[in-house]
C-alpha positions as CSV (number, residue, x, y, z in Angstrom):
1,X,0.0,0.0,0.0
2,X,1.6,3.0,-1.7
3,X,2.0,6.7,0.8
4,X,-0.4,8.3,-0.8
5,X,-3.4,5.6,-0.2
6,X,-2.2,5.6,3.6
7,X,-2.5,9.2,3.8
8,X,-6.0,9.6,2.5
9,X,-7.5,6.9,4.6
10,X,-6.0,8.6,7.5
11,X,-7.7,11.4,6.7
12,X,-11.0,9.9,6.2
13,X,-10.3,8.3,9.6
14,X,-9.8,11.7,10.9
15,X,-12.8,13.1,9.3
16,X,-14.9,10.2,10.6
17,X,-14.1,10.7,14.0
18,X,-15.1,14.2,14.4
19,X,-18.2,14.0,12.6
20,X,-19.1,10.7,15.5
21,X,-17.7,12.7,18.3
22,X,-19.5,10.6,20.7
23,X,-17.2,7.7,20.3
24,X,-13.7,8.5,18.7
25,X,-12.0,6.4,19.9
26,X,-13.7,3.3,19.5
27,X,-14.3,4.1,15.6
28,X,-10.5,5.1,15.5
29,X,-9.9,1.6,16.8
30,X,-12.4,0.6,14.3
31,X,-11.5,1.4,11.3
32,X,-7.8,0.7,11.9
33,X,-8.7,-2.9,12.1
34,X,-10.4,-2.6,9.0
35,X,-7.4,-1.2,7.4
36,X,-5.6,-4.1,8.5
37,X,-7.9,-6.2,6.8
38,X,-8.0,-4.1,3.4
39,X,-4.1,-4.7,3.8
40,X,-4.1,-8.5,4.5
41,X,-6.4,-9.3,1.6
42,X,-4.2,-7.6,-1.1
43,X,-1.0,-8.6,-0.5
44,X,-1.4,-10.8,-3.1
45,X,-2.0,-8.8,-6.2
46,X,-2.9,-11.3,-8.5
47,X,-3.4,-15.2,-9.6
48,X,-1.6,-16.5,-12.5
49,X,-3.3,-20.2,-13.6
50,X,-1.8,-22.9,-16.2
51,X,-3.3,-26.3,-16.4
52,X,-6.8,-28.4,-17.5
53,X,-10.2,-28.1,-17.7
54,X,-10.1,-28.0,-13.5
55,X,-8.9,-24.3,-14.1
56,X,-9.9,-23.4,-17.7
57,X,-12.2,-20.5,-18.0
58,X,-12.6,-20.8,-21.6
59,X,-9.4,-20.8,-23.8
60,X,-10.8,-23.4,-24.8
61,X,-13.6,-21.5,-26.8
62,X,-10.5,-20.3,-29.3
63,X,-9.0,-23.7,-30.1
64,X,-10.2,-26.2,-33.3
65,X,-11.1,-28.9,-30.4
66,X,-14.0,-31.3,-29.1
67,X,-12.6,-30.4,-26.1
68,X,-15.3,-27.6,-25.1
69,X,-18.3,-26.6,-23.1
70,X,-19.4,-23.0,-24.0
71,X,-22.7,-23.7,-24.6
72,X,-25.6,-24.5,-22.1
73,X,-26.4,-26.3,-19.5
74,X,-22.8,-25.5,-18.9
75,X,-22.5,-21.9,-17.1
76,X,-26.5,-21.9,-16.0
77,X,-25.1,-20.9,-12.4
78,X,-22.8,-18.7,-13.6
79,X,-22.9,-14.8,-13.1
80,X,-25.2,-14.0,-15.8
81,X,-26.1,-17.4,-16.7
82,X,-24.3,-18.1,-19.8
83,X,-21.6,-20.5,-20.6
84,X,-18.2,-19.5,-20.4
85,X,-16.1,-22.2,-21.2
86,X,-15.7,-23.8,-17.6
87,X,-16.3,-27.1,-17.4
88,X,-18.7,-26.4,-14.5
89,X,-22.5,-25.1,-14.1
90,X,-20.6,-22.1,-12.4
91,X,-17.1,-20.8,-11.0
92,X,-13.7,-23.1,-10.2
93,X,-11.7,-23.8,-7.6
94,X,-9.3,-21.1,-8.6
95,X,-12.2,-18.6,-9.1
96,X,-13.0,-19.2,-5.2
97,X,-9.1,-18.7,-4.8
98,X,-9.1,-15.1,-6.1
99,X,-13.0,-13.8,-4.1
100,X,-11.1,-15.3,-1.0
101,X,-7.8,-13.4,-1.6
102,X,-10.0,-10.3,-1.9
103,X,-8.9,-10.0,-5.9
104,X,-11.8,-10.5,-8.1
105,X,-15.0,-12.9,-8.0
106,X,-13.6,-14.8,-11.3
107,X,-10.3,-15.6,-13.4
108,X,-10.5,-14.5,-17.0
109,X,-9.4,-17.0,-19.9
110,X,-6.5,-15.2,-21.3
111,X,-7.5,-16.1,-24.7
112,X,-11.2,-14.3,-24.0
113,X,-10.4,-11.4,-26.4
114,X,-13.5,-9.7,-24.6
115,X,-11.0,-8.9,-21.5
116,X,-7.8,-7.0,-21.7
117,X,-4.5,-6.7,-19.6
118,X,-6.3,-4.2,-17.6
119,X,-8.5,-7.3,-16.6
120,X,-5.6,-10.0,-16.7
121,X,-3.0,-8.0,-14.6
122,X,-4.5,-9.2,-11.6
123,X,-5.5,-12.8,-12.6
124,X,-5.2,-14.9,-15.6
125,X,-5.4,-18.4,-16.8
126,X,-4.0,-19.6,-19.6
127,X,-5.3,-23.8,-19.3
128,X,-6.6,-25.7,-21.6
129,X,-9.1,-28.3,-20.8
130,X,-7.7,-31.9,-21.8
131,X,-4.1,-31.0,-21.7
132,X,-1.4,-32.9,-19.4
133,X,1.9,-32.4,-18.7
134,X,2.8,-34.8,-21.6
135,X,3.2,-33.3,-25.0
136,X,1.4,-36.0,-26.0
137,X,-1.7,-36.1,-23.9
138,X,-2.4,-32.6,-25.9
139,X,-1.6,-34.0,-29.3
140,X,-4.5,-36.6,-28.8
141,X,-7.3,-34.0,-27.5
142,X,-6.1,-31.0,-30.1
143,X,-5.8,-28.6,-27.4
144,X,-2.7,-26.0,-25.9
145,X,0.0,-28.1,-24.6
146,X,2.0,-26.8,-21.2
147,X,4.9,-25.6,-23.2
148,X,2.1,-23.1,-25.4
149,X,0.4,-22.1,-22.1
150,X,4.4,-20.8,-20.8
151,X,4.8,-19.1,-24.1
152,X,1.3,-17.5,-23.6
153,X,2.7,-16.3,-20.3
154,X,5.8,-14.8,-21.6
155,X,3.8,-12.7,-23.8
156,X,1.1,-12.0,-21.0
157,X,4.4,-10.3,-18.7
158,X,5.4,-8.2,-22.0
159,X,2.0,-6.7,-22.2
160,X,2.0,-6.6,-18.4
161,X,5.3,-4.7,-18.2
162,X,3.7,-2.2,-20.9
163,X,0.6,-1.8,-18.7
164,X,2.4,-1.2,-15.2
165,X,5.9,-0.5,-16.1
166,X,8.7,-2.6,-15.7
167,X,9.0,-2.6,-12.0
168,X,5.7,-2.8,-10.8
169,X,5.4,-5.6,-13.4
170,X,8.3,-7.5,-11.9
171,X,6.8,-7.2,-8.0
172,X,3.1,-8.4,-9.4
173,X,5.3,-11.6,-10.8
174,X,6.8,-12.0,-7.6
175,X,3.9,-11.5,-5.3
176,X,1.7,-13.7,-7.2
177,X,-0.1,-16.6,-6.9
178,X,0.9,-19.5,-9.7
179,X,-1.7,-22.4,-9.6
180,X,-0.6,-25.1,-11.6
181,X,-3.7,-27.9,-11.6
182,X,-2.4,-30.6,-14.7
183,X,-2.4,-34.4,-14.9
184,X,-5.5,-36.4,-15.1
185,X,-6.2,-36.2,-18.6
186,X,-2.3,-38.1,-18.8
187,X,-3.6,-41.2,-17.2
188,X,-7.1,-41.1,-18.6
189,X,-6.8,-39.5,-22.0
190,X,-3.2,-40.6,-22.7
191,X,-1.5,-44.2,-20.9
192,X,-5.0,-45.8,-20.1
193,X,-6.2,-45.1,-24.1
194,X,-3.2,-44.8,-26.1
195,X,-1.0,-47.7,-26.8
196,X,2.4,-45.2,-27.1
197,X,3.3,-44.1,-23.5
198,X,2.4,-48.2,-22.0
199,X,5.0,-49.0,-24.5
200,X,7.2,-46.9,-23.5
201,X,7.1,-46.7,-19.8
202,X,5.4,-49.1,-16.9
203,X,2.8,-46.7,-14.7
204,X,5.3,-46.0,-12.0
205,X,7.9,-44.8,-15.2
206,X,5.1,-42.6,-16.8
207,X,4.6,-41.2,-13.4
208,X,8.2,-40.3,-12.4
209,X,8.4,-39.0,-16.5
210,X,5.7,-36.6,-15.7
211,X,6.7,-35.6,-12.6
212,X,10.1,-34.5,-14.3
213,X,7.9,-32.2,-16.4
214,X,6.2,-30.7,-13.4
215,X,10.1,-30.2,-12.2
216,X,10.9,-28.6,-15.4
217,X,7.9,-26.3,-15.5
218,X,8.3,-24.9,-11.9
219,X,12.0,-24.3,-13.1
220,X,11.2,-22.4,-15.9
221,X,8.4,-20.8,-13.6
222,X,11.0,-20.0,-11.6
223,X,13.3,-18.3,-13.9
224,X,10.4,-16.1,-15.3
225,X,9.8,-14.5,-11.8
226,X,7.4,-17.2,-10.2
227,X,8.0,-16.8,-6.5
228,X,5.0,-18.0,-4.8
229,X,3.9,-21.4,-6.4
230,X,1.5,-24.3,-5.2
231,X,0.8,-27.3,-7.5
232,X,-2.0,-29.5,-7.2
233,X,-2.5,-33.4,-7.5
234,X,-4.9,-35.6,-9.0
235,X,-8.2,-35.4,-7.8
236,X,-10.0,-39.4,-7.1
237,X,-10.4,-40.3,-10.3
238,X,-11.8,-43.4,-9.5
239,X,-14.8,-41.8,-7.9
240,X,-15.4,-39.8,-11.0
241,X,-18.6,-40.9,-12.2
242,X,-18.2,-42.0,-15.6
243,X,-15.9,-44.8,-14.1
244,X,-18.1,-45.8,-11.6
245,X,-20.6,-45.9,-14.1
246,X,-18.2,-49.1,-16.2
247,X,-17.1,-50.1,-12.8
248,X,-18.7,-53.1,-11.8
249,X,-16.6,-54.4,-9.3
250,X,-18.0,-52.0,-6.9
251,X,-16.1,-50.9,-3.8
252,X,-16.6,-48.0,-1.5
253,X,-19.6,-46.8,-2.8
254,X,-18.1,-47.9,-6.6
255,X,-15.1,-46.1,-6.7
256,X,-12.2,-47.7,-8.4
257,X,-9.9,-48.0,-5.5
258,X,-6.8,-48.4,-7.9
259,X,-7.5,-45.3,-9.6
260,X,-7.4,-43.4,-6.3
261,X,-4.4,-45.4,-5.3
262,X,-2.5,-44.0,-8.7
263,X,-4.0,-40.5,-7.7
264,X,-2.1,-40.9,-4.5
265,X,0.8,-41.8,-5.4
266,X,1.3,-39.8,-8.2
267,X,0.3,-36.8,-5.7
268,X,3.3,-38.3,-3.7
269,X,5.8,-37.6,-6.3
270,X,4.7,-34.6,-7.3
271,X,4.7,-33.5,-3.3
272,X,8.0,-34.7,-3.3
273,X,9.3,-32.0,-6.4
274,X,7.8,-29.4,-4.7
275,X,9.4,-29.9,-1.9
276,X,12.6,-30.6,-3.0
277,X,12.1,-27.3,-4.8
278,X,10.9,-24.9,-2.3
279,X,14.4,-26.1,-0.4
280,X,16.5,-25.5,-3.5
281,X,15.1,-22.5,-5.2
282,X,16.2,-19.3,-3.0
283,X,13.0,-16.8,-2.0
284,X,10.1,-19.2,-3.3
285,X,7.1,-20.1,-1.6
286,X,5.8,-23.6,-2.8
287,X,3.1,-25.8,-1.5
288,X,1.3,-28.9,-2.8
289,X,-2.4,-29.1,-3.1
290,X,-3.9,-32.4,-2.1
291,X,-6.9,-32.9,-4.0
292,X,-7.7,-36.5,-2.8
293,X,-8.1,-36.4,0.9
294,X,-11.1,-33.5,1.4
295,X,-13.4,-34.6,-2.2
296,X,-13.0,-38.4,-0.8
297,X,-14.1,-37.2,2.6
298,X,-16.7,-35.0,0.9
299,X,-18.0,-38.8,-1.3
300,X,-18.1,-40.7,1.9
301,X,-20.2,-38.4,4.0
302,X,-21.8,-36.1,1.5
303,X,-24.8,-35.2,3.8
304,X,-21.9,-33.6,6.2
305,X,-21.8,-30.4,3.2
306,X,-25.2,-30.4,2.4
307,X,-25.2,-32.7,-0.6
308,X,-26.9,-35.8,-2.0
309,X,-26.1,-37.3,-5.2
310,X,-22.3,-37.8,-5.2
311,X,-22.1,-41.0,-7.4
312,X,-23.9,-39.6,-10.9
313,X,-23.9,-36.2,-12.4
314,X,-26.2,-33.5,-12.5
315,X,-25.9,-33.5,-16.3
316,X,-28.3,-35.9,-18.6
317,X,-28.1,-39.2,-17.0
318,X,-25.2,-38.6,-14.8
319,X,-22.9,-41.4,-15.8
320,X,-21.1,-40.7,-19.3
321,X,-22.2,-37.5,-20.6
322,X,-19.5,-34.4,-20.4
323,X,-18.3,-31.4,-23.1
324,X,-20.5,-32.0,-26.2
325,X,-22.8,-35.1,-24.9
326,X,-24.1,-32.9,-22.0
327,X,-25.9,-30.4,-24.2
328,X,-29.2,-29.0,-24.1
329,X,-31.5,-29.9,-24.1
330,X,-31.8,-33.2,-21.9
331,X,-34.8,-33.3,-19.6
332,X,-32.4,-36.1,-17.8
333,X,-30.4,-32.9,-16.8
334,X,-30.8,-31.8,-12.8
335,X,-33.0,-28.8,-11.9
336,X,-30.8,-27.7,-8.9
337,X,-27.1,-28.7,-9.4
338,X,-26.5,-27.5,-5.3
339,X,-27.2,-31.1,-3.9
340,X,-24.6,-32.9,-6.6
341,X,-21.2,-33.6,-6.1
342,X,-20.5,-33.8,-10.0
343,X,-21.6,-31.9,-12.5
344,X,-20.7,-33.8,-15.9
345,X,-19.5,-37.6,-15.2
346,X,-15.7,-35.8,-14.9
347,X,-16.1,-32.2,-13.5
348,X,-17.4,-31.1,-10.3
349,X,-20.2,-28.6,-9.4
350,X,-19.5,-25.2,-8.4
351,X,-20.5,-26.2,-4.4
352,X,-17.8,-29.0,-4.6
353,X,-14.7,-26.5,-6.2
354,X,-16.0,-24.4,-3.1
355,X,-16.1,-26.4,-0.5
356,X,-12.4,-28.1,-1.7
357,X,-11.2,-24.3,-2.5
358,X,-12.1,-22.7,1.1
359,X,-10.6,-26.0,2.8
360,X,-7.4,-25.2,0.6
361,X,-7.7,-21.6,1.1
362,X,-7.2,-22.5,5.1
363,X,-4.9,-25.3,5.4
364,X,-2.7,-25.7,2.3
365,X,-2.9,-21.5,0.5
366,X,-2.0,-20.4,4.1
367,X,1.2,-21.4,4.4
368,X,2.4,-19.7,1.4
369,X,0.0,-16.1,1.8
């Protein structure tokens, strides 16, 4: 907070205690306090996002791929009601992020061209749903590999830099909050489909492969002025509907078991880079986000957060349908999406990303604010 802003709200303080002369004090002591809070919520300027359709706010909408929802039922929660390009009847996790850091209610796309730097200097994501760390995995679903979402960024600081000048650039860099949410769509879109990476590499090789990538990315992050970084795992995949709905082994409810094992473990080596990292690279803040523990907790005792359909979808019949096969109309689609865990068979509602977003917020996001 510049010399100038501290100087004017000391004079409104002023002013506002002699026009409530019968308590100065107590409104002094007031609205110092609230200064103190208008302090703590923007010391975090903005949120800088790469990754899948967990965090993609509609780049999608931009790229020759299947891989899109900007059309309804998708958005129907949304402000305004329209589709956006989330994968979600309303906002994401890293949405929540930036309305609890006191930035802004919602993270625009950067490839949106109805927002501007003005907009995406103090939050941007530049993810692409059905992307991975693995080249590859992006090859197979037509949509922005990592290594395109890093030049995107390059480009974003130039225009940033332009916008705010050089300095003030760098410090925004510095003081911002990189969310890196990437590697589902590896296992499911990529090993467990294509026949090139089980070829290749045994599951426990294709994991320590891709969690060299996520070494090299928060390198590179690194480098480009990423000081304050946390990286997320793999959600349960094995919960996601459209496996339960082919899973007829049921366990736990019909959750592959496996599939969350291989989320856990995977989360365990990606833990481990981050850590590793946050030791080795001087001035960084780093912290893993476990995205396993809290939605499983949420799937065993959904009446706990006020919700009761955790095993289908709000979307059609709730056990396939996602991007273009949940589509208006389908009078199989939910009326009110608030009671559901999932909104398509792969993507969670908005009240799940907020429930998971305000845990991280307080446990995980705290460590590193």
């Amino acid at each position: 907070m510049d010399t100038q802003n501290i100087d004017l709200q000391w004079l409104l303080i002023t002013t506002l205690a002699l026009l409530f002369k019968p308590a100065p004090i107590m409104l002094l002591m007031h609205l110092c306090f609230l200064m103190t809070q208008v302090e703590a919520t923007i010391k975090v300027p903005a949120i800088i996002v790469f990754g899948d359709s967990t965090v993609d706010a509609g780049n999608n909408n931009h790229v020759p791929t299947l891989a899109r929802s900007n059309f309804e039922p998708y958005g129907r929660d949304f402000e305004g009601g329209k589709p956006t390009g989330r994968f979600c009847n309303g906002r994401l996790a890293t949405d929540f992020f930036s309305e609890a850091l006191g930035i802004k209610p919602f993270i625009p796309a950067y490839l949106d061209p109805g927002y501007s730097i003005e907009d995406f200097a103090t939050g941007v994501t530049f993810a692409s749903a059905g992307t991975g760390y693995d080249n590859l995995t992006s090859q197979i679903t037509n949509v922005i590999p990592l290594w395109k979402q890093i030049e995107y960024f390059k480009d974003y600081k130039t225009k940033l830099s332009s916008y705010l000048g050089k300095t003030k650039a760098e410090e925004t860099i510095q003081e911002a909050l990189f969310v890196t949410s990437l590697g589902t769509n590896d296992f499911v879109v990529d090993y467990y489909v294509s026949p090139s990476r089980p070829s290749q590499f045994t599951i426990e090789e294709y994991q320590n492969f891709l969690a060299g990538i996520a070494e090299e990315f928060i390198r590179e992050m690194y480098t480009l002025g990423a000081r304050r970084v946390a990286v997320a795992g793999l959600p349960p995949i094995g919960c996601l509907p459209v496996i339960r709905s082919v899973n007829f082994n049921a366990e736990m409810g019909g959750c592959r078991e496996d599939l969350n094992n291989l989320a856990r473990d995977f989360g365990g080596k990606v833990s481990g880079v981050v850590s590793k990292l946050s030791r080795e690279l001087k001035g960084t803040k780093m912290v893993f986000l476990d995205l396993v523990d809290k939605p499983l907790q949420i799937i065993r005792n959904p009446h706990l957060y006020g919700l009761e359909n955790v095993g289908r979808a709000c979307c059609g019949t709730g056990t396939f349908e996602f991007a273009y096969a949940c589509h208006e109309p389908d009078p199989f689609t939910c009326t009110n999406a608030s009671t559901y865990a999932f909104w398509d068979s792969v993507h969670p509602t908005e009240v799940l990303y907020h429930i998971v977003a305000d845990h991280l917020v307080k446990t995980a996001l705290a460590q590193i604010l």
